[in-house]
C-alpha positions in Angstrom: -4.7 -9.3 34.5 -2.6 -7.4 31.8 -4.2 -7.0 28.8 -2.7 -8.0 25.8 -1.2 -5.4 23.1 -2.3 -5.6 19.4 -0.1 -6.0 17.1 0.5 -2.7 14.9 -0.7 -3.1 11.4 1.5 -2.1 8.5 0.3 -1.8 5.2 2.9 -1.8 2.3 1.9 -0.4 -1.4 3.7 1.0 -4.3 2.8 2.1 -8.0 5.2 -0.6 -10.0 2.7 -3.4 -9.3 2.8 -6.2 -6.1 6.0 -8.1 -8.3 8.3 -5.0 -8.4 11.6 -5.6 -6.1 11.1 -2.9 -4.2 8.0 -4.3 -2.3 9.8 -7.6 -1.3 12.7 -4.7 0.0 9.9 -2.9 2.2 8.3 -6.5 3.7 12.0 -7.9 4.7 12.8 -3.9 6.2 9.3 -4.0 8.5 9.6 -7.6 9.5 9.4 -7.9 13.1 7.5 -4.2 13.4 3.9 -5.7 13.1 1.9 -7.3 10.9 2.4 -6.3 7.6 -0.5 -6.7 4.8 0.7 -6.1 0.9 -2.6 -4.2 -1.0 -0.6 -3.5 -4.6 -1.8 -3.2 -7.6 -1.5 -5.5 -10.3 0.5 -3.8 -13.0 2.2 -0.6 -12.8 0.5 2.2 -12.0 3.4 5.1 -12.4 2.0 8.5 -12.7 -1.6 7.9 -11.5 -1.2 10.6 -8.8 -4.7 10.4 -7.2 -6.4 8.2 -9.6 -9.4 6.6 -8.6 -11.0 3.5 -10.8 -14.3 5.0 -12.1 -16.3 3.3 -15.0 -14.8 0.3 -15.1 -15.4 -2.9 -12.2 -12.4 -3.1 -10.1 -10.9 -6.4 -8.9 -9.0 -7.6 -6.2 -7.1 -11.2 -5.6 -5.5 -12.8 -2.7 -2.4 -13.7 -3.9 0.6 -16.0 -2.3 3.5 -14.2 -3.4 5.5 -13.7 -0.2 5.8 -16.0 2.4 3.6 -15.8 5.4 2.5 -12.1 4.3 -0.7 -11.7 3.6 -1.1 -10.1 0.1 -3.9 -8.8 -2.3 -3.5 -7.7 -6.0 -6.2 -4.8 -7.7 -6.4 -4.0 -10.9 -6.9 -0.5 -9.8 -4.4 2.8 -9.1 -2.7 3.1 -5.9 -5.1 5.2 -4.1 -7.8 2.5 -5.3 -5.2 0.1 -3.1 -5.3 2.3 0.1 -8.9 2.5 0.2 -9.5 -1.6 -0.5 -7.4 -2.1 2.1 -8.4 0.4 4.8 -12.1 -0.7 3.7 -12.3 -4.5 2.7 -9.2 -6.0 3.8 -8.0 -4.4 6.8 -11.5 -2.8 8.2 -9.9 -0.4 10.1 -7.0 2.3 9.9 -3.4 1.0 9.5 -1.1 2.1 11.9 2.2 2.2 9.7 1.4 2.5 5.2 4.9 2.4 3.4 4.3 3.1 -0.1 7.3 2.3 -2.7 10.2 1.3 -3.0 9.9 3.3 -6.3 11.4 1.9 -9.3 12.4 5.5 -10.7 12.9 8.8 -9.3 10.4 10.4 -7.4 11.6 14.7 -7.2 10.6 17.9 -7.9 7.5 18.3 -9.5 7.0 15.0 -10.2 6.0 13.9 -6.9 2.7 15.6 -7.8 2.1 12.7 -10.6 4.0 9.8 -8.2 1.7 7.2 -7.2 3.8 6.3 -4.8 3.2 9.4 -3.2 -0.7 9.7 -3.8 -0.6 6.0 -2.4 1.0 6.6 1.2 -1.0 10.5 1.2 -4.3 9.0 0.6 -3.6 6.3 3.6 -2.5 9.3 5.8 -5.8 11.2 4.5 -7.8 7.8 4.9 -6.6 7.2 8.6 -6.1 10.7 9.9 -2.7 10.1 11.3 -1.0 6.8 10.6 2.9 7.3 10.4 3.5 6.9 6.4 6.6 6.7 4.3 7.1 6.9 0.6 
């Protein structure tokens, strides 16, 4: 009996917060690839680099933003996102993170300060491996 193949998990983030247009862009783009899970945070986050929350209580909500995709809001930095949602929502390693779609540049030096950077290196840190796009 052939066993059955898991569906890939893809975990979308960004630092402009879970309503910025570019997140809606990345779910319709990996529709059909697996199942995609939106950890965001909820305001923007630009220029946290890799931020973590320290000192003050983080929070994360389920939120029904996007239809049929399952989607949490934190009120911490991108990296804070990866890590809730490797740890607490997923419980395991995604096998796909896309982090953006930026709402400004993201070049030259500035890519040190990007969150949407830090976001999709700290998943590829987290997991050791998963394919990851900013």
């Amino acid at each position: 009996m052939a066993k059955k193949k898991e569906e890939p998990i893809i975990l979308i983030t960004n630092d402009d917060g879970i309503t910025a247009p570019g997140i809606k862009n990345l779910i319709e783009a990996a529709k059909g690839l697996g199942k995609i899970v939106v950890v965001a945070p909820d305001k923007a986050q630009s220029g946290m680099g890799h931020a973590i929350t320290i000192g003050t209580s983080l929070r994360m909500d389920k939120v029904e933003l996007f239809d049929g995709i399952e989607a949490w809001q934190t009120s911490g930095t991108p990296v804070d996102c990866v890590k809730l949602a490797v740890d607490k929502v997923l419980h395991r390693k995604p096998d796909l993170c896309i982090s953006g779609i930026n709402h400004g540049a993201n070049h030259s030096i500035n890519v040190i300060y990007s969150g949407s950077a830090c976001g999709h290196s700290r998943a590829h840190r987290k997991s050791r491996g998963p394919r990851c796009h900013p």
